[in-house]
N, C-alpha and C positions, 0 to 999 in steps of 0.2 A: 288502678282498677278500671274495669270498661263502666260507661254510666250503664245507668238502667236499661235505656231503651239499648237495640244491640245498633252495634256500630263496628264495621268491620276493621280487626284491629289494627288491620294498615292506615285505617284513615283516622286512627284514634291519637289524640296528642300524648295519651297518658302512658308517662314513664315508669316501666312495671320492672320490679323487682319479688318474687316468691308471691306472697298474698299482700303486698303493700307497694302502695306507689310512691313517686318520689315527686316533689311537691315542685311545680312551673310554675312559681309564684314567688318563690325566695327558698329559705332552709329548709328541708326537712327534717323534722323533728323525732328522734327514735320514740316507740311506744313498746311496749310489753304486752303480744298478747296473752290469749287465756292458756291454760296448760293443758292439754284433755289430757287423763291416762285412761283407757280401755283393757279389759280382759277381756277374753273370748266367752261368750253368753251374759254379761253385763253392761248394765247401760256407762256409757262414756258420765265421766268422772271431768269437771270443768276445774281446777286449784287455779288459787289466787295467783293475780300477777304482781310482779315488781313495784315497790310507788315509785322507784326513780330509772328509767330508764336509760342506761345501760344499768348491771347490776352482777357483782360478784355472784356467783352461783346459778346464773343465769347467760342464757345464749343472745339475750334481745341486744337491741342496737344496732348501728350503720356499721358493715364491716367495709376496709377498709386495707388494704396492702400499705406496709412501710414503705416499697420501692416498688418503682413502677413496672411492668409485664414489659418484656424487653422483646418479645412478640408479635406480629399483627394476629387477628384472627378473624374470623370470616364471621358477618352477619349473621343469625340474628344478637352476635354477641357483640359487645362494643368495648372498648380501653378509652377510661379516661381519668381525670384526677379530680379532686374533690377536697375543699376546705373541709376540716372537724374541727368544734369547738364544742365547749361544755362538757359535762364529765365525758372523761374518756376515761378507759380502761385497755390498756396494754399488754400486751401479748407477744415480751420482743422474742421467750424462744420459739414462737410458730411467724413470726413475721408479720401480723396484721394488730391492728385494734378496731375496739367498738368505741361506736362515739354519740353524744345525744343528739350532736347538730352537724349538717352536711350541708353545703352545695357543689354542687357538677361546675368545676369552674373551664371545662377543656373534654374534647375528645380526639379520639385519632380518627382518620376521615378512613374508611373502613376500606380496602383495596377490592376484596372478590364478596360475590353476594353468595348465598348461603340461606337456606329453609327455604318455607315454601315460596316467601315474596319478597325474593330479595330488592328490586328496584324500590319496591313503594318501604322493606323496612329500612333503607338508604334513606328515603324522601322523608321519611317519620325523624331519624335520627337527625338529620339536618334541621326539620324543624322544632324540634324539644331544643336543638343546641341554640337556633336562634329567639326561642321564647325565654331562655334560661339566661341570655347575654352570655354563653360559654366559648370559645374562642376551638377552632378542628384544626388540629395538626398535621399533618402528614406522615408523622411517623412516632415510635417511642419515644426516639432521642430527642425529637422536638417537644414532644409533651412534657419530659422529665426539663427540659429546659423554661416553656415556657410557665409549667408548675413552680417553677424554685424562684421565677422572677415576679410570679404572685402572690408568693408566700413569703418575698422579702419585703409587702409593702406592707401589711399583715404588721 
């Protein structure tokens, strides 16, 4: 999320994913937010959330591919790999799971820029990889490589 005061989001450290960031500090932690349901001429409807997040019946959680994007793709989108620990929940016939805990341990170093700011969301991406101690690859194969040699120390 941007802080309070605005900060333009090229020069913002924080790693955004939907309505939630991903934590420059160590794991990120899955949460469950609130659930609105809404009719049309009714006030929004707030239901409980999960107490354990990820959660059968529920979409919360870090998602996550079983195998890695065997593609590059152009800024502002990025490919990289990610430890999960704590409950997980598996999803092997659509290919991904949700998980409670994550870290970004790798990216692919991105080849063409892409959105409005490519250069500075390059400079952004290079620095979340160096506050996160995450290692950039140059391509898939090197990611799926250097992912299975960090995941066999694990």
């Amino acid at each position: 999320m941007i802080p309070g005061k605005w900060v333009p989001p090229s020069e913002s450290l924080y790693a955004q994913t939907c309505h939630r960031s991903w934590s420059l500090t160590g794991a990120t932690v899955a949460y469950c937010p609130p659930h609105l349901q809404g009719d049309p001429g009714k006030p929004l409807v707030s239901s409980n959330t999960c107490e354990d997040a990820p959660s059968f019946g529920c979409t919360c959680g870090l998602y996550a591919r079983y195998e890695p994007i065997r593609q590059t793709v152009r800024l502002p989108y990025v490919i990289g790999s990610v430890l999960a620990w704590g409950r997980v929940i598996h999803h092997e016939e659509r290919s991904f799971f949700r998980a409670e805990k994550a870290l970004p341990i790798a990216f692919v170093h991105p080849r063409d820029g892409g959105g409005a700011f490519p250069r500075q969301s390059e400079e952004k991406l290079l620095r979340i990889a160096e506050k996160l101690g995450a290692e950039m690859v140059e391509g898939p194969e090197e990611l799926r490589a250097y992912t299975e040699m960090e995941a066999s120390k694990w």
